[in-house]
C-alpha positions in Angstrom: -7.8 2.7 -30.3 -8.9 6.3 -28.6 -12.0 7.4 -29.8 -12.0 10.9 -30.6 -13.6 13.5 -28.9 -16.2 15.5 -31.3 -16.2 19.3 -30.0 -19.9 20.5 -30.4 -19.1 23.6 -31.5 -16.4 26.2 -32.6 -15.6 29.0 -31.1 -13.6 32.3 -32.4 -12.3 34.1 -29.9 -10.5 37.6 -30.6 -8.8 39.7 -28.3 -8.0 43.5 -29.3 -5.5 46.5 -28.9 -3.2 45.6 -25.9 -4.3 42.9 -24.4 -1.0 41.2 -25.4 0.2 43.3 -22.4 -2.3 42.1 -19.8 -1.6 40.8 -16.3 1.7 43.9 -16.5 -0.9 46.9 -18.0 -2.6 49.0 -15.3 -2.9 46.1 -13.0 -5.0 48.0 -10.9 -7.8 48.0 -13.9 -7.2 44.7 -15.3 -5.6 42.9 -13.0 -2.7 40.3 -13.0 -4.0 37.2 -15.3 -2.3 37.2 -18.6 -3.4 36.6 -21.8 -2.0 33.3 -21.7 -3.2 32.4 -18.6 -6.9 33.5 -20.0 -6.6 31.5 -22.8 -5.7 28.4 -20.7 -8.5 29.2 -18.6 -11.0 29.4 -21.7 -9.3 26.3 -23.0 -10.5 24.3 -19.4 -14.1 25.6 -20.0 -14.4 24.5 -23.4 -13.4 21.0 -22.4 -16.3 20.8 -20.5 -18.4 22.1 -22.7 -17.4 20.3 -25.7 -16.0 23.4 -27.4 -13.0 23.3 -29.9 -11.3 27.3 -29.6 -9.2 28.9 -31.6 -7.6 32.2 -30.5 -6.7 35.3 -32.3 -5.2 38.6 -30.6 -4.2 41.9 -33.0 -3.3 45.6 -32.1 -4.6 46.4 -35.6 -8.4 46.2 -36.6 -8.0 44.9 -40.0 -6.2 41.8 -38.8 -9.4 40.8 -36.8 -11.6 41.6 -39.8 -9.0 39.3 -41.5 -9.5 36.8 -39.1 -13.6 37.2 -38.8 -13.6 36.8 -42.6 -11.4 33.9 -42.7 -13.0 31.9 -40.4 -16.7 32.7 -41.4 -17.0 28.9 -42.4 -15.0 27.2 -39.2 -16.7 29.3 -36.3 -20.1 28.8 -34.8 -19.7 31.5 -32.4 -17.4 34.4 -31.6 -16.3 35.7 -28.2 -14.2 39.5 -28.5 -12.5 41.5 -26.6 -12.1 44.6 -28.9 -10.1 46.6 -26.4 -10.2 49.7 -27.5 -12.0 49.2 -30.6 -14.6 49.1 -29.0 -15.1 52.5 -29.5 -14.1 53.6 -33.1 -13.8 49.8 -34.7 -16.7 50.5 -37.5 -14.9 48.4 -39.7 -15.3 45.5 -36.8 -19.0 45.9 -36.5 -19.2 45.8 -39.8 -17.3 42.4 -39.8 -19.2 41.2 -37.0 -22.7 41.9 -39.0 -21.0 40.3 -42.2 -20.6 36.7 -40.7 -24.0 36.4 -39.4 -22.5 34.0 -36.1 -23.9 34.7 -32.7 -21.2 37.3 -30.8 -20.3 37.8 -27.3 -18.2 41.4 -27.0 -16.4 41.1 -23.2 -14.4 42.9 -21.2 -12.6 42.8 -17.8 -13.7 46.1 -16.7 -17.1 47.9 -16.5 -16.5 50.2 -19.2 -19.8 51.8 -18.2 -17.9 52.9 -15.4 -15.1 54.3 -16.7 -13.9 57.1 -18.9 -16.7 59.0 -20.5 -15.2 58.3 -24.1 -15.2 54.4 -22.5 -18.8 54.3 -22.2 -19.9 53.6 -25.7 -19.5 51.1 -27.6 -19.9 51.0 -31.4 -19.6 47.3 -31.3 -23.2 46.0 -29.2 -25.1 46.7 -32.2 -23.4 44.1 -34.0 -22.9 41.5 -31.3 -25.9 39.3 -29.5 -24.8 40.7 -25.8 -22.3 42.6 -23.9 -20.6 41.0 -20.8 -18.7 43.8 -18.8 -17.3 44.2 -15.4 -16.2 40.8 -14.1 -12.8 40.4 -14.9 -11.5 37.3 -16.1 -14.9 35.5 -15.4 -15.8 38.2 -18.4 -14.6 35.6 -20.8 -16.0 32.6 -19.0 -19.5 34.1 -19.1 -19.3 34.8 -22.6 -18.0 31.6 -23.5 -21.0 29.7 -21.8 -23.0 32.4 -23.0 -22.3 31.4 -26.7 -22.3 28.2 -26.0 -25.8 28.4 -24.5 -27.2 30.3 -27.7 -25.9 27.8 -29.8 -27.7 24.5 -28.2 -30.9 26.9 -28.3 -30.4 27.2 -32.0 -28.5 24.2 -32.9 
């Protein structure tokens, strides 16, 4: 009989406003991987580092306050992409605070080199770090990145 495997830790990982439309939206800022292929990508990583992930992607903010509330108990750690709430999601951070789990906020572009409006975030207050600017390898780094905070505490 298969033993089997025991994942280390759980991850959350949320993805925002529009990214349900990556690898066709403005390709020229977020390039061609899709959502999908992302989440397949995570899915490789966490194999390796003994992660079990579940995956969560809404255009509307109380949905992933939904989601952060109902999996306060499962998740260890959170990775998010906010998209755009990034910049007005208060209800978000607030959610983020509530469920007291180490938080990685990523994205695929440097938003500190982007639109003016782009460049703040409401969200890095809440969250234990910020990973912007490498595209897909955005996610990666803030998987290992909760993963690494995790064995420190853990």
């Amino acid at each position: 009989m298969a033993k089997e495997k025991k994942h280390a830790f759980h991850i959350l990982v949320l993805h925002g406003p529009n990214l349900n439309l990556l690898g066709t939206r403005e390709p020229e800022i977020y390039g061609t991987t899709t959502l999908e292929d992302i989440q397949q990508l995570l899915l490789q990583k966490a194999e390796g580092l003994g992660l079990e992930l579940k995956f969560f992607q809404s255009n509307h903010e109380g949905a992933l306050v939904d989601v952060l509330h109902e999996n306060r108990t499962w998740a260890d750690g959170v990775v998010i992409n906010p998209g755009a709430l990034t910049h007005y999601g208060y209800s978000l951070h607030d959610a983020i605070v509530a469920i007291q789990k180490p938080t990685v906020e990523v994205h695929l572009s440097n938003i500190f080199a982007r639109e003016e409006w782009r460049r703040k975030s409401v969200l890095s207050p809440a969250c234990t770090g910020i990973i912007s600017g490498f595209g897909v390898t955005s996610y990666i780094l803030g998987l290992e990145a909760v993963a690494r905070l995790l064995e420190k505490d853990g």
